[in-house]
N, C-alpha and C positions, 0 to 999 in steps of 0.2 A: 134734310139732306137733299141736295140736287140730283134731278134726273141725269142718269148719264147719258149721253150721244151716240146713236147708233153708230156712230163714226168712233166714238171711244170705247163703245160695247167690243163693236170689230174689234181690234186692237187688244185690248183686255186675253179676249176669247183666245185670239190669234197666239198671243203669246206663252200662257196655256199650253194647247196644242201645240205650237212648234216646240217649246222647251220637254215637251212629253213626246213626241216622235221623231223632233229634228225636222228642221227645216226640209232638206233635200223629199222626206216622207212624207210632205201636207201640200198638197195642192187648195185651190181655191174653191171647188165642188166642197172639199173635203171642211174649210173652213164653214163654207156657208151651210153646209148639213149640221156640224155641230152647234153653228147659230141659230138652226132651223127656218133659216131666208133664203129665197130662191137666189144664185148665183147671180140674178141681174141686179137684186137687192144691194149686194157687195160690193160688183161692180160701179153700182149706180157714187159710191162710197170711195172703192179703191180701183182703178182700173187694171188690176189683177192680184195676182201673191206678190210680185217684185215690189209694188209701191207699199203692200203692208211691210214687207221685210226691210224696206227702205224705211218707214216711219218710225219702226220697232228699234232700226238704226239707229237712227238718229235721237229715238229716248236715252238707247245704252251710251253714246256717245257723251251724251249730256251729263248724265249722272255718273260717268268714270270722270267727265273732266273735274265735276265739283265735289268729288270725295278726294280728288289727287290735289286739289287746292285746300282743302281743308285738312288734308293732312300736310302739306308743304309748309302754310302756316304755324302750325299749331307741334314743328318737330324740333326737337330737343336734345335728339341723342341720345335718349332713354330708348333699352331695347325693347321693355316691356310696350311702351308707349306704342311705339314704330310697331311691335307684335299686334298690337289691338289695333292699330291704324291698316295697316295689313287687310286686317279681317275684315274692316267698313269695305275697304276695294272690293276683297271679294266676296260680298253679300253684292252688291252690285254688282258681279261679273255674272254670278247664281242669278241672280234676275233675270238674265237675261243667259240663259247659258247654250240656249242654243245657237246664238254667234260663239261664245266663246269657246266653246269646244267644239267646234265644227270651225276655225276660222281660215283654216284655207279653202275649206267645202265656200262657203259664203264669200271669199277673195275670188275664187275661181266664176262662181256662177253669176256674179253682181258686181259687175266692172265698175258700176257707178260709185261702188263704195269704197273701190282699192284703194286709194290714194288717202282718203280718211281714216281707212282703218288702220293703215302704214302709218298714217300718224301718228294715231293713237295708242299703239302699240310701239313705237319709240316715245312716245313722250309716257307710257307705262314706264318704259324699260330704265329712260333717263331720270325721272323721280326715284324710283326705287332704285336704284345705283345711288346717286345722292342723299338717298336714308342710310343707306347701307354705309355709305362714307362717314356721314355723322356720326352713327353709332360707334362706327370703329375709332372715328378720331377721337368722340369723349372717353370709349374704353381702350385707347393708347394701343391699341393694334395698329400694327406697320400695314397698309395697303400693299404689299408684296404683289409683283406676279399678276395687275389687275382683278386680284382677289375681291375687292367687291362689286368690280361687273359682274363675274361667274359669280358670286353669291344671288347677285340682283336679280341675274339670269334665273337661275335655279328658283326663285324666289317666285317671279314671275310665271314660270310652267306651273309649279305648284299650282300658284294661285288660279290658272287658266285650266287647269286639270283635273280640281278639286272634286272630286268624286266617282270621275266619268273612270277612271281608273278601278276602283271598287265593283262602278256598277260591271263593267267586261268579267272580272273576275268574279262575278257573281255575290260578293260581300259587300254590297250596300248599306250592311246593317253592322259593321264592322265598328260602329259609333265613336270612329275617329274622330274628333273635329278639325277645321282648317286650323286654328289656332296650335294642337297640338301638330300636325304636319309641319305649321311654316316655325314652331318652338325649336325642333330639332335641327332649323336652318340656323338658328341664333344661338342656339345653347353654349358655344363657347364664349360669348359678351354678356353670359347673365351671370 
């Protein structure tokens, strides 16, 4: 197995800790203590937290565009299918959840990322609207009313909220899965 890069060590660590205290609660002393490297170490690496939250970005970036290609591909119209495709997005959003559920905290503090992530979160909203359509068009439901935007919508917070909900209310261990949250979104097409 390959050594990893103290530059991909960072990174690793980084993500770790911010998805375990959130972004806005981890400074860069705070990063480098847990690495056990003195801050100039880090530095020497990342010239502060913004270029690691910007890196950390631009991973999650990456891997929501190619789970939303590979389910674009690969859709059928099957609710079950779309249900399990769903769920690859958000094991990808969970990787990374501390943009995701902070993502106006992270719009607001990291201008360099607004316009990417306004992307990214219309070109979420616009695939899953288009799944949403499929399905209903294979199972013969009328799109009334832009019924499967607000599905897609709904669909999307889910996905973006998946837990962070539980954890406020203290039920963390309430052993919902996302699968059974976003099922109850589809239940009328199965």
């Amino acid at each position: 197995m390959a050594k990893m890069s103290t530059r991909e060590l960072i990174l690793d660590v980084a993500l770790v800790l911010l998805n375990e205290r959130g972004e806005s609660n981890v400074t860069s002393v705070d990063l480098a203590n847990e690495m056990n490297i003195s801050p100039g170490n880090l530095y020497y690496h990342f010239k502060g937290k913004e270029q690691v939250v910007e890196e950390l970005y631009a991973q999650y970036h990456a891997r929501v565009l190619v789970s939303l290609q590979e389910i674009t591909k690969q859709a059928k119209g099957d609710a079950k299918e779309t249900l399990a495709s769903l769920a690859v997005v958000s094991d990808v959003l969970q990787q990374f959840r501390f943009i995701s559920q902070d993502l106006l905290g992270i719009n607001e503090r990291y201008p360099s990322l607004r316009a990417s992530l306004a992307k990214l979160m219309n070109l979420l909203m616009q695939t899953i609207t288009s799944l949403v359509k499929l399905v209903m068009d294979t199972s013969k439901v009328t799109d009334s009313s832009n019924a499967s935007k607000m599905l897609a919508g709904n669909l999307l917070y889910t996905l973006i909220n998946f837990g962070a909900f539980d954890d406020l209310l203290g039920d963390a261990q309430s052993g919902a899965t996302i699968e059974e949250h976003l099922y109850l979104h589809f239940l009328p097409f199965l």
